[in-house]
C-alpha positions as CSV (number, residue, x, y, z in Angstrom):
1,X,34.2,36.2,41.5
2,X,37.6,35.4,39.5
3,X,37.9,32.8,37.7
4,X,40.5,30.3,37.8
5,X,41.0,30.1,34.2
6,X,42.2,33.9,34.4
7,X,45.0,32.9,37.1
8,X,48.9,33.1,35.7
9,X,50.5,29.5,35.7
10,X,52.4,29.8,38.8
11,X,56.3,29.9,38.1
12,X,56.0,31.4,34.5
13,X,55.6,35.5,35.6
14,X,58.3,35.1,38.2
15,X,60.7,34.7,35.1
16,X,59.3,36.9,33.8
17,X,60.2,39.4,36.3
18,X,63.5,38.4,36.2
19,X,64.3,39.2,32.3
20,X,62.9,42.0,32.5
21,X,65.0,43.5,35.7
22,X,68.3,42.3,34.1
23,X,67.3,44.1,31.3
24,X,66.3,47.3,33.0
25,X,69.8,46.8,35.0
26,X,71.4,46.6,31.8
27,X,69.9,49.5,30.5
28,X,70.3,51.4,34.0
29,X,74.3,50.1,34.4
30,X,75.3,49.5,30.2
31,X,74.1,52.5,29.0
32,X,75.4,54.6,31.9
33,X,78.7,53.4,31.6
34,X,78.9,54.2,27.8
35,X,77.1,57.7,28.7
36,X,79.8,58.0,30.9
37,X,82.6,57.2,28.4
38,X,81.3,59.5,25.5
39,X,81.1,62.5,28.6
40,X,84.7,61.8,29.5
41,X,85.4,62.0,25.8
42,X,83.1,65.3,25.0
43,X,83.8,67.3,28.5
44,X,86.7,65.2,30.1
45,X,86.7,68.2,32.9
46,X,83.2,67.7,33.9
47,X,82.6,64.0,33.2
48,X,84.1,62.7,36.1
49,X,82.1,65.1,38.8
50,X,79.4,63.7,41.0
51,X,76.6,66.0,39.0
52,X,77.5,64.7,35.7
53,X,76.9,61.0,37.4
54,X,73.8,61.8,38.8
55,X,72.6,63.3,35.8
56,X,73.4,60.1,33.6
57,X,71.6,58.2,36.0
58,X,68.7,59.7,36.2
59,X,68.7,59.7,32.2
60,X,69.1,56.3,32.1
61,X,66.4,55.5,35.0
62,X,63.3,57.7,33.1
63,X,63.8,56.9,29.7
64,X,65.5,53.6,29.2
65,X,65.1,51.2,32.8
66,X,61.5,52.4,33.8
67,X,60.0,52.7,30.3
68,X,61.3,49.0,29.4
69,X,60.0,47.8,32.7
70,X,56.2,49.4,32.0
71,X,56.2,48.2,28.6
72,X,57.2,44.6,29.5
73,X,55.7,43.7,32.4
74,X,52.2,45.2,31.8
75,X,49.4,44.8,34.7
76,X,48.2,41.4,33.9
77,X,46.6,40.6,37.4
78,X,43.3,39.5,38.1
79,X,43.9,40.7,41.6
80,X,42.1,43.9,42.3
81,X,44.7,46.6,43.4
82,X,44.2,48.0,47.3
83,X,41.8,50.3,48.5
84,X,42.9,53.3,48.8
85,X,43.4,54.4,52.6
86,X,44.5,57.8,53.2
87,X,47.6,57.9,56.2
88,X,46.6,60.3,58.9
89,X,49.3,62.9,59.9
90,X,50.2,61.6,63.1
91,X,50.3,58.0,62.2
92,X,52.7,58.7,59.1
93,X,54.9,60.4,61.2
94,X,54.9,57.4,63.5
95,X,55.3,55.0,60.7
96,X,58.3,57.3,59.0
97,X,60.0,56.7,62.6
98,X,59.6,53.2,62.4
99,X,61.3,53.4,58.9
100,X,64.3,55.1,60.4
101,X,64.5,53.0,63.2
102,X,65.4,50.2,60.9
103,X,67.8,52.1,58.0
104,X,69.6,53.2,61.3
105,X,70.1,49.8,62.5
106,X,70.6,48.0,60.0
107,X,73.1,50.7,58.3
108,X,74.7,50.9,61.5
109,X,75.3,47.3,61.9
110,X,76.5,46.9,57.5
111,X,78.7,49.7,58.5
112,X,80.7,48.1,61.5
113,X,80.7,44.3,59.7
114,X,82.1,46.1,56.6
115,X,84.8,47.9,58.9
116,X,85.7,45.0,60.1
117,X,85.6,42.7,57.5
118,X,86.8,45.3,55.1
119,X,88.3,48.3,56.3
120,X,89.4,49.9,52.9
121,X,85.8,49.7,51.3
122,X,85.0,53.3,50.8
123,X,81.4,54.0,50.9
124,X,80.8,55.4,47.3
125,X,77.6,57.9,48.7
126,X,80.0,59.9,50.1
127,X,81.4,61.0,47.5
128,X,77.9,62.3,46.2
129,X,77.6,64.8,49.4
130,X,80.0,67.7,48.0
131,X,79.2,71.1,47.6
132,X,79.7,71.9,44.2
133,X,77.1,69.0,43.3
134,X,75.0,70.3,46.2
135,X,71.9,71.7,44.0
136,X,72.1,68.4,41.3
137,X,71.8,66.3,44.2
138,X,69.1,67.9,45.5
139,X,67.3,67.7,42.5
140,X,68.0,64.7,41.1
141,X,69.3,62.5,44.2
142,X,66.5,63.8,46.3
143,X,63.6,64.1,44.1
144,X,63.8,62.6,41.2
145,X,65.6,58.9,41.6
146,X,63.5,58.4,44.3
147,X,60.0,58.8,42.3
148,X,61.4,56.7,39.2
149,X,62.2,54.0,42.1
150,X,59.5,54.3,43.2
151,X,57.3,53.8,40.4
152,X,59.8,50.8,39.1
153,X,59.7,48.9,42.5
154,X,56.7,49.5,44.0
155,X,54.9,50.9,40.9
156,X,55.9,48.3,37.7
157,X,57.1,45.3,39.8
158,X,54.2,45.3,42.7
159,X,51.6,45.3,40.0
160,X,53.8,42.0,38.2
161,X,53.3,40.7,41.2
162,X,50.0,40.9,42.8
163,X,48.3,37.9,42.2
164,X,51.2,36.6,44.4
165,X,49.7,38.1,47.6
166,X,51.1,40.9,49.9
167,X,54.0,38.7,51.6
168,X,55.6,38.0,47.6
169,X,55.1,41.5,46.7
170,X,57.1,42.9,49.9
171,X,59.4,40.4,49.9
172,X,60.8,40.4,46.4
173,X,60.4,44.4,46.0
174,X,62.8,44.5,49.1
175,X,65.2,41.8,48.1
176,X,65.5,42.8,44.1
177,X,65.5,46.2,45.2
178,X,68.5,45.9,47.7
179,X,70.5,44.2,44.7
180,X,69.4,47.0,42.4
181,X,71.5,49.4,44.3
182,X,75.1,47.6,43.6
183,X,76.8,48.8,47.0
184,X,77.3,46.7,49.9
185,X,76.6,49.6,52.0
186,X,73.1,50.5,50.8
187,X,72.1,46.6,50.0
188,X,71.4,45.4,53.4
189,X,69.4,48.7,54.6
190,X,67.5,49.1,51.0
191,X,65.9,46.3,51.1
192,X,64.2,46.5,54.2
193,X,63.4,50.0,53.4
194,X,62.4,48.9,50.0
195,X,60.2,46.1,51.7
196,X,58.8,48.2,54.1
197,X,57.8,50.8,51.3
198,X,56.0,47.3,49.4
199,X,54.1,47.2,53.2
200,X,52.7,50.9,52.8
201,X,51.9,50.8,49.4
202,X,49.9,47.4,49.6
203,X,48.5,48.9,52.9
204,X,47.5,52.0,52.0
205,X,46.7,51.6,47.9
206,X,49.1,54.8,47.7
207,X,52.0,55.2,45.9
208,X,52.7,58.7,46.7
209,X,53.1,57.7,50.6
210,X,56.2,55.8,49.9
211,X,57.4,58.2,47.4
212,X,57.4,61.0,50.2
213,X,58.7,58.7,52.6
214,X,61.9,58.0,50.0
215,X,62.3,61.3,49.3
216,X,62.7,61.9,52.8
217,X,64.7,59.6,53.7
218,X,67.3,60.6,50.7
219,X,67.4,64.5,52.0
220,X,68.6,62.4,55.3
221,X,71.0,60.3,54.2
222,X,72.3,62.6,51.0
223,X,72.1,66.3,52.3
224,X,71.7,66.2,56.6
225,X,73.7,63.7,57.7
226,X,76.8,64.2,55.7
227,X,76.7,67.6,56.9
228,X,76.7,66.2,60.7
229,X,79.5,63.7,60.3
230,X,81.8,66.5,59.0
231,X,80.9,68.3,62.2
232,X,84.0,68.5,64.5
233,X,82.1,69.6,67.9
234,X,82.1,67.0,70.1
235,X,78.9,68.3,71.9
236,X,77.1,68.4,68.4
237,X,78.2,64.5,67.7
238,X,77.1,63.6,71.1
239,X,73.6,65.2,70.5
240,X,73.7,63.8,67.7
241,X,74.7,60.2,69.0
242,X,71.6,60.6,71.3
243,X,69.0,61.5,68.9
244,X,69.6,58.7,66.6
245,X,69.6,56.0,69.9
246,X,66.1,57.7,70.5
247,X,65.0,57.5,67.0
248,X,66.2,53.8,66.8
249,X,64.1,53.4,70.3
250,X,60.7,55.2,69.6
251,X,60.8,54.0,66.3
252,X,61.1,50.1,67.6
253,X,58.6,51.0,70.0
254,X,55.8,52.4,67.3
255,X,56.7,49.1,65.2
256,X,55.7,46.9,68.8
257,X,52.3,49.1,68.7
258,X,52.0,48.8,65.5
259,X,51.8,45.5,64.3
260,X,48.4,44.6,64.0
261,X,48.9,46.8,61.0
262,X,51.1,43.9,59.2
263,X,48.6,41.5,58.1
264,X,48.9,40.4,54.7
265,X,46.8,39.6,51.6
266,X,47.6,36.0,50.9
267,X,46.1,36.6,46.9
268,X,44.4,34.5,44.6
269,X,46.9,31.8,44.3
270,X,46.3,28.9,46.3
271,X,49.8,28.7,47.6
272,X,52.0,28.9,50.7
273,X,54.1,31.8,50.5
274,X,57.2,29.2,51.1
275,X,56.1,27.5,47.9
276,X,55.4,30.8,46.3
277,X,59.4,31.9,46.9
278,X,60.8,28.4,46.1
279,X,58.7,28.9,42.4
280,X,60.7,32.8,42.2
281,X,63.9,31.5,43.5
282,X,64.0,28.5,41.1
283,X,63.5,30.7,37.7
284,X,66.0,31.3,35.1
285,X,65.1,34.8,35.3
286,X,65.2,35.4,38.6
287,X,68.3,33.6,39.1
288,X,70.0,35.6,36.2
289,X,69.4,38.6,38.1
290,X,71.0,37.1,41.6
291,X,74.1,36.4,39.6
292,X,74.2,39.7,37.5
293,X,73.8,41.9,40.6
294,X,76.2,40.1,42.7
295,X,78.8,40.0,39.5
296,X,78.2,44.2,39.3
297,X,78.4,44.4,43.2
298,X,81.8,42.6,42.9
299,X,83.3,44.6,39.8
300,X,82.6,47.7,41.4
301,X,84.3,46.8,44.7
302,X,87.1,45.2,42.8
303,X,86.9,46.9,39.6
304,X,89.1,50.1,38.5
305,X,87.6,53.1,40.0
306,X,86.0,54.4,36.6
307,X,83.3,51.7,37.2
308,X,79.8,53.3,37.8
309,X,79.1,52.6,41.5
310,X,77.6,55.8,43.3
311,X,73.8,54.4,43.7
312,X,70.5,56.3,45.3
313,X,69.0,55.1,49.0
């Protein structure tokens, strides 16, 4: 039985949270940029490739942003972490549908607003997808950025944020983890994904399952389908075409059949979880890191093009 004396006061780890992410976006963005200037300066023909940008980034993720993170927001829960509850082949194939059902929609639908809205914005991804940075990206892009996400958003910042119950811990790992990203093509589409990720690891007690998802996703969206959208056959685009409307479809569908599998923890705090997010939204922390990501987001759109901008699904 917990006691009530070992509960958090209520508001206080939410800023909490918040420091700490500006810093580790700080670390992740400040640090990368000077990295970036001192390459320019040292190897002014390589600096300014897409491997030498996914190289800084991935320096600046494993030994400045996620060390910070563990070190200063240490598991201070009372809340028992989930069982662990291994994912059976078939249904983690079903649940990796449903997971590309919505980064297809909701990429799909960022994609044609931002056309519209803003035709010129150029999609800075696509200038990870070149062959010459083809084995780096692999690596690092594929493999690497996704397990140090993974173990900042839904490692670090889920435990931060258990006693806060299951609906707080997906909710705020999808939203701060959309922001994280800095691109107005990947925000919209991250956070869900990042929220649905939250869903599997409080479901399942495994990390590793949204770590493969990630990972899976990133060969997707880095390697595969940049290689399709080059494609000039109009027989391969149509096939194409139709397997992502059947994706989108089945993977809907599995969500529908699936939902009994979305019921949350509430945790030990006796709180609604509309009080619960008026308590994150309402700290100096928290706010802090609205404003800085939406400041980076903007100075990277608007910004001269030397700007660090290209970011990881």
């Amino acid at each position: 039985m917990l006691s009530e004396e070992r509960l958090p006061s209520p508001g206080r780890p939410f800023g909490r949270i918040g420091w700490v992410f500006c810093l580790v976006l700080v670390l992740y963005q400040g640090v990368g940029y000077l990295l970036s200037l001192l390459a320019a300066l040292w190897m002014p023909g390589y600096a300014d490739t897409a491997s030498a940008a996914l190289i800084i980034q991935v320096i600046c993720l494993y030994l400045l942003a996620l060390p910070a993170a563990r070190l200063l927001l240490p598991d201070r829960t009372v809340t028992l972490p989930p069982k662990k509850r291994p994912l059976p082949p078939l249904l983690a194939v079903r649940l990796f549908l449903v997971a590309l059902a919505m980064l297809f929609t909701v990429a799909l639908a960022t994609a044609a607003a931002l056309f519209w809205l803003a035709p010129d914005l150029i999609n800075p991804i696509s200038a990870l997808a070149v062959p010459d940075s083809m084995p780096v990206l692999i690596l690092i892009g594929v493999v690497l950025a996704p397990i140090g996400e993974e173990l900042l958003f839904r490692g670090v910042l889920l435990r931060a944020l258990g006693d806060y119950g299951d609906g707080m811990c997906i909710f705020l790992s999808g939203v701060m983890f959309g922001l994280f990203h800095l691109n107005l093509y990947q925000i919209f589409y991250a956070a869900v994904l990042g929220a649905f990720f939250a869903w599997l690891v409080r479901r399942t007690g495994l990390l590793r399952c949204a770590v493969i998802f990630h990972i899976l996703i990133n060969l997707l969206g880095l390697v595969a389908l940049p290689r399709v959208s080059r494609q000039t056959d109009p027989t391969v685009l149509m096939a194409f075409g139709l397997v992502l409307v059947a994706v989108i479809i089945f993977g809907f569908v599995q969500f529908a059949f699936r939902a009994a599998y979305l019921s949350f923890e509430p945790g030990p705090l006796p709180l609604s979880f509309g009080r619960k997010l008026l308590l994150a939204v309402t700290r100096p922390g928290m706010l802090v890191y609205l404003v800085l990501c939406i400041a980076l987001t903007a100075a990277i759109i608007l910004g001269p093009p030397f700007l660090p901008e290209l970011r990881f699904q």
